[in-house]
SERO-4910 file (N, C-alpha, C, O; in steps of 0.05 Angstrom, whole numbers):
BEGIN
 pado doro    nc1    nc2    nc3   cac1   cac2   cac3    cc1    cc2    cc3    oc1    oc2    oc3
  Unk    A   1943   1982   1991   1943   1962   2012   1924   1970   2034   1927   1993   2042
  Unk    A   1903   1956   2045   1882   1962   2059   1894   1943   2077   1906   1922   2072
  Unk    A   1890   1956   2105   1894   1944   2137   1862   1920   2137   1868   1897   2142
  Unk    A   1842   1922   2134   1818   1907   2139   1829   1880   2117   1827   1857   2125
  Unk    A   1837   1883   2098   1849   1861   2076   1868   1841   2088   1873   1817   2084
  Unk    A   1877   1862   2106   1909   1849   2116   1893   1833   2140   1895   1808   2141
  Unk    A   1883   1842   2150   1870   1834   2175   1860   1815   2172   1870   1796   2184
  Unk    A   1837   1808   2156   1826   1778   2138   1845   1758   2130   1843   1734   2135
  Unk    A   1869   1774   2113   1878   1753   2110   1888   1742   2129   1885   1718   2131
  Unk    A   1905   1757   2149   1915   1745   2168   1897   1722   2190   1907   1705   2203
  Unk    A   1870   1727   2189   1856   1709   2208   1846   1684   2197   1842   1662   2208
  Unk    A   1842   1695   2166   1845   1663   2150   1862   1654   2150   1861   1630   2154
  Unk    A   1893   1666   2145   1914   1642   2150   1918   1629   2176   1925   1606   2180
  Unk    A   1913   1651   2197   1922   1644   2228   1895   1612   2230   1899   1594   2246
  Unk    A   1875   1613   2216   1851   1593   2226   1859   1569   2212   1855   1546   2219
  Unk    A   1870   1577   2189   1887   1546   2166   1902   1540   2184   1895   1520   2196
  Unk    A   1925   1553   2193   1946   1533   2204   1946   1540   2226   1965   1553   2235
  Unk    A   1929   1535   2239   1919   1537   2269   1940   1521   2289   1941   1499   2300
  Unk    A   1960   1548   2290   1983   1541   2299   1986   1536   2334   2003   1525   2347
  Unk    A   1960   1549   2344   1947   1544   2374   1938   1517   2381   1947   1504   2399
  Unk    A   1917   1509   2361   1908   1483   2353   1930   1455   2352   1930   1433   2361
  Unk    A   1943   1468   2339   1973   1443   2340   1991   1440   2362   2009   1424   2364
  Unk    A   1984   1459   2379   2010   1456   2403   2003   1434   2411   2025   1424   2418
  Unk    A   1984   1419   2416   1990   1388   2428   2010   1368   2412   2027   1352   2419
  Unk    A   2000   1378   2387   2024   1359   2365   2056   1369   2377   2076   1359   2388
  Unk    A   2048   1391   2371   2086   1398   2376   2110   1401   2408   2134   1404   2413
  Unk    A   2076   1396   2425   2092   1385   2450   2092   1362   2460   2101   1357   2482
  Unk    A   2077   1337   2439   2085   1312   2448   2111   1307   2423   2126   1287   2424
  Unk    A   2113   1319   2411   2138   1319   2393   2164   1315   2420   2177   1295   2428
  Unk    A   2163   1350   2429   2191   1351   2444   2186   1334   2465   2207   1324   2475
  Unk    A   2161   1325   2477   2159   1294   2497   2178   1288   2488   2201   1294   2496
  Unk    A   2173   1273   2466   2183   1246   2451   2221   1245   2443   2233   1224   2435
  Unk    A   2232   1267   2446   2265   1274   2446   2265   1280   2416   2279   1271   2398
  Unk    A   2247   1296   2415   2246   1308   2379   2256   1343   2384   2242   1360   2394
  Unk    A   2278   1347   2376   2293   1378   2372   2270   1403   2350   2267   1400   2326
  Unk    A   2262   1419   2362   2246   1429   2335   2261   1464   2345   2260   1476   2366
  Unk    A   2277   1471   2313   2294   1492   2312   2261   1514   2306   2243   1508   2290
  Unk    A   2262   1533   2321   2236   1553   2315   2240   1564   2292   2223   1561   2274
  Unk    A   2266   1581   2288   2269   1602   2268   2275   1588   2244   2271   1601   2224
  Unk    A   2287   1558   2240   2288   1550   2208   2263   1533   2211   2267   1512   2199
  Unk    A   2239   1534   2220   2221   1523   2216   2197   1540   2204   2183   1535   2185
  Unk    A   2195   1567   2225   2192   1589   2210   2197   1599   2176   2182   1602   2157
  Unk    A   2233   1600   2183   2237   1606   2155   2232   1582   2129   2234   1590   2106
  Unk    A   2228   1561   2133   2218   1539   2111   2197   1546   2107   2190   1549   2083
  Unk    A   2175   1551   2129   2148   1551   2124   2145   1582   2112   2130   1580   2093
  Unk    A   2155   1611   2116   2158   1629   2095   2159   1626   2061   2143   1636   2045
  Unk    A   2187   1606   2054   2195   1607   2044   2177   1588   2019   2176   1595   1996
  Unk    A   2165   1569   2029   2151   1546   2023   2128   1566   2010   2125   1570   1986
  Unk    A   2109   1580   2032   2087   1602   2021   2090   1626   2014   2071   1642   2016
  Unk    A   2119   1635   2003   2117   1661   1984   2122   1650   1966   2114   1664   1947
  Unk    A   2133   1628   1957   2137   1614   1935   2115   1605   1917   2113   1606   1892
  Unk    A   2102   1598   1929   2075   1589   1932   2051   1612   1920   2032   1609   1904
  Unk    A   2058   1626   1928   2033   1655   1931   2045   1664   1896   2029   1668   1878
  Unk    A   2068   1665   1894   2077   1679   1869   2078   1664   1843   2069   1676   1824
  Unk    A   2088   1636   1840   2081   1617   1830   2064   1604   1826   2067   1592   1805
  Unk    A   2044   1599   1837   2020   1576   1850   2011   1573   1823   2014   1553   1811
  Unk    A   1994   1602   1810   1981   1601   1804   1992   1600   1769   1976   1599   1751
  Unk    A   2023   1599   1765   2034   1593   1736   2038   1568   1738   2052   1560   1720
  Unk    A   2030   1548   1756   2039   1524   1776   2001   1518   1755   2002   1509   1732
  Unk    A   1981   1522   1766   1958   1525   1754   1951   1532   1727   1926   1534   1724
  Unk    A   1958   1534   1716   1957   1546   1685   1973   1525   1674   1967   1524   1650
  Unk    A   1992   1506   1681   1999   1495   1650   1978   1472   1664   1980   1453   1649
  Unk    A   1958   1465   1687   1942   1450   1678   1914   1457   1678   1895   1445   1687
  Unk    A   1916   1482   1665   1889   1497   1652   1872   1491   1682   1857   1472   1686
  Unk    A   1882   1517   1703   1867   1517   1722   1861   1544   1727   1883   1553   1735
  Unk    A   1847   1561   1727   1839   1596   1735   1839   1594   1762   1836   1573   1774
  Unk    A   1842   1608   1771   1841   1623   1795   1811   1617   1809   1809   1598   1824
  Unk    A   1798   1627   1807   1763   1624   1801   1754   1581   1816   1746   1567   1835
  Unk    A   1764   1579   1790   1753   1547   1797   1773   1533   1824   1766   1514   1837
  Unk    A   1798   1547   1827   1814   1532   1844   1804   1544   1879   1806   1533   1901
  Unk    A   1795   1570   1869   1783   1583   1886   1759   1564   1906   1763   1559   1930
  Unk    A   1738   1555   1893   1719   1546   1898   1730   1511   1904   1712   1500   1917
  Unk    A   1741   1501   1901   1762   1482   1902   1765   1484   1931   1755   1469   1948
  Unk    A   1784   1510   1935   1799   1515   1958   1769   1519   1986   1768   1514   2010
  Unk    A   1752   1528   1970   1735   1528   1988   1721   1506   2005   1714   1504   2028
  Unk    A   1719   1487   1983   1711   1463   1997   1726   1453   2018   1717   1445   2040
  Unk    A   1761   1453   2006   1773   1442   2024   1773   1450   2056   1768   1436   2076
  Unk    A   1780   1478   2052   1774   1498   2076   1751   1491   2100   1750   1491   2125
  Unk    A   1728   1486   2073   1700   1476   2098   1699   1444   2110   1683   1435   2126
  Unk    A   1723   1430   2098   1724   1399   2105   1747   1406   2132   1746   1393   2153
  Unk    A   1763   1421   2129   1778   1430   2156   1762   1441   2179   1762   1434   2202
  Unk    A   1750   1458   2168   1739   1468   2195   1718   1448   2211   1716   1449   2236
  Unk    A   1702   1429   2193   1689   1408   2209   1708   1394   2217   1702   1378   2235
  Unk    A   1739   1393   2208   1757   1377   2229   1757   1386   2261   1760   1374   2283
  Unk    A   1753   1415   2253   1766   1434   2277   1740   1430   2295   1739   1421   2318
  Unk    A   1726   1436   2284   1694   1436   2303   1683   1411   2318   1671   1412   2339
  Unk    A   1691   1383   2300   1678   1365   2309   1700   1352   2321   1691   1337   2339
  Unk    A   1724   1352   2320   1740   1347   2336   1745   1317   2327   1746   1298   2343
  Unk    A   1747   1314   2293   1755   1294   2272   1772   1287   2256   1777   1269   2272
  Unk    A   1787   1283   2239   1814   1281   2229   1801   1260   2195   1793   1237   2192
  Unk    A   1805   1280   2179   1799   1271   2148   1813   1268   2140   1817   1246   2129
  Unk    A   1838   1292   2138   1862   1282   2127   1886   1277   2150   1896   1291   2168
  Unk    A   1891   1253   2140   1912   1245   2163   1940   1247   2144   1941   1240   2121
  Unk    A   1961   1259   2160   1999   1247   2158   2005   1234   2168   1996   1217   2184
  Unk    A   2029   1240   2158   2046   1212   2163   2068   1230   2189   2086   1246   2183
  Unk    A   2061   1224   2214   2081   1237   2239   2097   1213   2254   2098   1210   2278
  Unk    A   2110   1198   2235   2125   1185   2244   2160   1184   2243   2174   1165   2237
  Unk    A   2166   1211   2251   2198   1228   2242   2207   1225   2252   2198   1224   2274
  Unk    A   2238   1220   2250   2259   1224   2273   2268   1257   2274   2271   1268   2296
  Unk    A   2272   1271   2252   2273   1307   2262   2246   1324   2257   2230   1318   2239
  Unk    A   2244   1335   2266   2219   1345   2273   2220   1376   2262   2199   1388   2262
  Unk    A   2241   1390   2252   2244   1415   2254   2228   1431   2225   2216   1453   2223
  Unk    A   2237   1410   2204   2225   1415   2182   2197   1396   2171   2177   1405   2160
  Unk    A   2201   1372   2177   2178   1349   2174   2163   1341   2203   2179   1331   2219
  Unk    A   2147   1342   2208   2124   1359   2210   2118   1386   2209   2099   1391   2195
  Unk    A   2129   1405   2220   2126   1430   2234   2122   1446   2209   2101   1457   2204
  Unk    A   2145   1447   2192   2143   1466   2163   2123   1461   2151   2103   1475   2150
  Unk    A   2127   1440   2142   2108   1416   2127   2100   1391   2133   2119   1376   2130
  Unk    A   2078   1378   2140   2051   1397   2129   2040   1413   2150   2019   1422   2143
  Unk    A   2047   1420   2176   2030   1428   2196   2029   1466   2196   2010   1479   2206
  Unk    A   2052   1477   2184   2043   1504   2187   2036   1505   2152   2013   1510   2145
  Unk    A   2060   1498   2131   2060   1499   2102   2044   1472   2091   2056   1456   2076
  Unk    A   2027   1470   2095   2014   1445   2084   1995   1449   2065   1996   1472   2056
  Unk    A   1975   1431   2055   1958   1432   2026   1941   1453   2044   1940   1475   2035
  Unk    A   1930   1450   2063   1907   1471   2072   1920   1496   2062   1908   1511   2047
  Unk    A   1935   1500   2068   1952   1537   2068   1962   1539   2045   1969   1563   2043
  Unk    A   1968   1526   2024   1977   1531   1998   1947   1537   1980   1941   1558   1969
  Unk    A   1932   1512   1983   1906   1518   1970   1893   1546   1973   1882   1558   1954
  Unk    A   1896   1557   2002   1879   1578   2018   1897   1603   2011   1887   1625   2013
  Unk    A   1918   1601   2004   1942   1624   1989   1926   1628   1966   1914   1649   1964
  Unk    A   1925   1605   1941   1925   1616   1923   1881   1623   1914   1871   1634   1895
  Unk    A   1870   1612   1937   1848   1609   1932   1846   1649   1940   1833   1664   1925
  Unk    A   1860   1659   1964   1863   1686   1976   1858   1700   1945   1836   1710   1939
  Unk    A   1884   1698   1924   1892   1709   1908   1870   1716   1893   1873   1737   1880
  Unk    A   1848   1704   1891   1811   1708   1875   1806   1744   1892   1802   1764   1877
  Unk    A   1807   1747   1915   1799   1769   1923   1821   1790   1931   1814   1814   1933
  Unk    A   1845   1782   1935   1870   1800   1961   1894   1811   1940   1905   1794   1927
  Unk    A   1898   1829   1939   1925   1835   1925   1954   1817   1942   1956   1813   1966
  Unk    A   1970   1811   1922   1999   1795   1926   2014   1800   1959   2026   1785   1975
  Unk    A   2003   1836   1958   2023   1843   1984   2003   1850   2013   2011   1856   2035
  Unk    A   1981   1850   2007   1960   1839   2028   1966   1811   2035   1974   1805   2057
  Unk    A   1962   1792   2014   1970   1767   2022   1999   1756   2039   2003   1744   2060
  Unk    A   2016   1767   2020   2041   1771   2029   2056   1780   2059   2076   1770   2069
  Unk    A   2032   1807   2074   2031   1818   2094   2016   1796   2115   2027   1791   2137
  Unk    A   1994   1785   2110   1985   1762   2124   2001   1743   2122   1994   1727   2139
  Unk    A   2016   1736   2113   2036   1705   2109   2061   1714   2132   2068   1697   2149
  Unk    A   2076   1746   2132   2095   1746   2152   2083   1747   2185   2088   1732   2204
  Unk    A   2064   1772   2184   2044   1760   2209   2036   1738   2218   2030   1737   2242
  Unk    A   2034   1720   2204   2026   1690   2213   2060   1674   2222   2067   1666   2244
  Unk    A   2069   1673   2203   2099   1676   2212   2111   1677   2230   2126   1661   2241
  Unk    A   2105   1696   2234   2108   1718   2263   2106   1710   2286   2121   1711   2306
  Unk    A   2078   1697   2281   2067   1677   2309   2073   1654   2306   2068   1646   2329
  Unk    A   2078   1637   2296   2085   1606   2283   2119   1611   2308   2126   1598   2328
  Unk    A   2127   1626   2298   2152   1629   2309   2149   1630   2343   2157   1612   2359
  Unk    A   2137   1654   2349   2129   1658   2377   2124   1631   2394   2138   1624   2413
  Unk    A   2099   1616   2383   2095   1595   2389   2110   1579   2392   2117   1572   2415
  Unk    A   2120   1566   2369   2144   1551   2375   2156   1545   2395   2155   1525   2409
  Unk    A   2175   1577   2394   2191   1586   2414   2187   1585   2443   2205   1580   2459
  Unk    A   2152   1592   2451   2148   1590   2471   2133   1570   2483   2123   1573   2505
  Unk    A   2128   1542   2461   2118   1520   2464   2116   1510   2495   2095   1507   2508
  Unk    A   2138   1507   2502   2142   1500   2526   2129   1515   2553   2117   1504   2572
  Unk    A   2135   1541   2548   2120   1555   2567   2093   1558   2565   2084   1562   2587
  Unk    A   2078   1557   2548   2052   1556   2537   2042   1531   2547   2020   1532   2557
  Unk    A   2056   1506   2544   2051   1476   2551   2037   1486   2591   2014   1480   2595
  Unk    A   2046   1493   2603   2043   1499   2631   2023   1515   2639   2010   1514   2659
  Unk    A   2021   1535   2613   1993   1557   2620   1965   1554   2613   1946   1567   2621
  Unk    A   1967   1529   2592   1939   1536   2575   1928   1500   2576   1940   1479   2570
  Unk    A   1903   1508   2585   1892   1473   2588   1890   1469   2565   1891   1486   2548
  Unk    A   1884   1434   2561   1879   1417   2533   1842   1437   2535   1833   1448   2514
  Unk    A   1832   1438   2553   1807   1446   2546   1803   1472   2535   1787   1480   2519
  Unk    A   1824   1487   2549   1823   1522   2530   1828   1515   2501   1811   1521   2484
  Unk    A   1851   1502   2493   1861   1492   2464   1828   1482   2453   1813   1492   2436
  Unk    A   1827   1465   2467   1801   1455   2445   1781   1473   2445   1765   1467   2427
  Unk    A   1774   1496   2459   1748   1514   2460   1764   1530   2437   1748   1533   2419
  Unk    A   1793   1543   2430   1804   1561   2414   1795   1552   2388   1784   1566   2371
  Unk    A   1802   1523   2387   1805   1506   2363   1773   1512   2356   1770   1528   2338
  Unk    A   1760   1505   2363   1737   1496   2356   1728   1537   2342   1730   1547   2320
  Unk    A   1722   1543   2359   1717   1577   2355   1728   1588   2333   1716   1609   2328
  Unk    A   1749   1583   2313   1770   1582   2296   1766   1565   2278   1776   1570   2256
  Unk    A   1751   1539   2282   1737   1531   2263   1710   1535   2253   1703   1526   2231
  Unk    A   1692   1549   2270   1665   1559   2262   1673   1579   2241   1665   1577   2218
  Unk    A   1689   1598   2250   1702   1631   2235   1711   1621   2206   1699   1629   2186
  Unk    A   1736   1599   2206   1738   1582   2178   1714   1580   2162   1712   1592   2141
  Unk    A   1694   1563   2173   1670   1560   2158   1662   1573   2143   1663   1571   2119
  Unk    A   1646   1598   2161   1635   1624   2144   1661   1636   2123   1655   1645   2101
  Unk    A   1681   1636   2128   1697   1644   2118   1697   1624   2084   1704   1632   2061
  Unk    A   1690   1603   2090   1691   1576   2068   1663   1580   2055   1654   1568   2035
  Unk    A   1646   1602   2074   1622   1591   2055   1626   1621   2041   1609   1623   2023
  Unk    A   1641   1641   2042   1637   1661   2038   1653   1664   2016   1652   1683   2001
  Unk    A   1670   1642   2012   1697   1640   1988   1689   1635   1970   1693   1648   1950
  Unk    A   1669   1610   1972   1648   1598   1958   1634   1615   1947   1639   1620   1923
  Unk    A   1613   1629   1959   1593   1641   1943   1604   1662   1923   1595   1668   1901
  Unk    A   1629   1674   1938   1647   1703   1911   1660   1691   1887   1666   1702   1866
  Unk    A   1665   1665   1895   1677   1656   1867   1657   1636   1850   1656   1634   1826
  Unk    A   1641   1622   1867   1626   1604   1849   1607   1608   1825   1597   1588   1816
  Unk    A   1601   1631   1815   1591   1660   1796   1612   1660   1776   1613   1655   1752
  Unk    A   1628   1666   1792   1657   1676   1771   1665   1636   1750   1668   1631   1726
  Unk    A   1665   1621   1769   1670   1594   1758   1641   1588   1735   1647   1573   1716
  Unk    A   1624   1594   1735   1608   1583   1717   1612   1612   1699   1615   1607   1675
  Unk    A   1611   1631   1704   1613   1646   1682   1637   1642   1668   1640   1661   1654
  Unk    A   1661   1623   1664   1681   1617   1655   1674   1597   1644   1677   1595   1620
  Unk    A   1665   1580   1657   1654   1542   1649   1661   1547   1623   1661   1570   1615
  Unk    A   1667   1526   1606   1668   1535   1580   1632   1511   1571   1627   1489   1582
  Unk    A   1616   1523   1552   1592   1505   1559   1591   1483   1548   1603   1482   1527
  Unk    A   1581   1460   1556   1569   1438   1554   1566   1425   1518   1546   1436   1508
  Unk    A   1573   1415   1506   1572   1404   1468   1562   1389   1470   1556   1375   1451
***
């Protein structure tokens, strides 16, 4: 287990579910008389991506998917987020129209969503299980914090610091997306099976 591994992963997951980035979502939530429980929102969204991380990829195989090609997959997706983040755009949209808020949005899709499942198993091309694993409770960690201290955070931090964080977090994604890209996209054609 390498600390620099852990550290990556953790800043790639912290930039996927850019749980800073979302506090506007999750404080016009509690505006709105929406209850959001921190710690079972936390624990769904754990539970959702170790499941995920260990499975995913036998999840991938019965539809003849490698690691490698999902990898480069995941990368695209990754780089279509971060021009969300940067340009301050919305490609993929949900559906945020809930009456509880604790598990639908918050678990899923906003901390456990397709970005962070893809970016789990896309990790798994370069990071051992418990590197990844170690970034998923760290992120966690703060998902929770946040939450928790939504409210107080609401009072300290302008919409304009959020959007300078956001944006800065989506440049880092990028290279990060182009960098996913170039380690696996080698590995995907040397698999390709060729052309008849």
């Amino acid at each position: 287990m390498d600390a620099k591994n852990i550290l990556s992963v953790g800043l790639i997951l912290f930039s996927v579910i850019d749980i800073i980035g979302s506090l506007p979502v999750i404080i016009d939530l509690k505006e709105k008389g929406n209850r959001i429980e921190s710690g079972k929102a936390a624990l769904v969204s754990l539970v959702l991506m170790v499941i995920f991380l260990y499975v995913g990829d036998q999840v991938l195989k019965l539809f003849g998917v490698d690691i490698p090609s999902f990898a480069v997959a995941g990368s695209i997706i990754l780089f279509i987020i971060s021009f969300e983040m940067i340009l301050g755009i919305t490609l993929f949209k949900e559906e945020k129209k809930v009456k509880k808020a604790t598990i639908v949005p918050i678990a899923f899709p906003l901390v456990a969503g397709a970005g962070t499942m893809t970016t789990i198993i896309s990790l798994k091309a370069k990071f051992n299980n418990v590197e990844i694993l170690t970034g998923i409770f760290i992120n966690i960690l703060l998902v929770y914090v946040v939450l928790k201290s939504s409210d107080y955070l609401k009072d300290k931090l302008s919409p304009s610091f959020i959007n300078v964080l956001r944006k800065m977090f989506g440049i880092i994604l990028l290279a990060i997306a182009v960098k996913l890209f170039r380690d696996n996209f080698h590995l995907y054609i040397a698999t390709a099976a060729p052309v008849k």
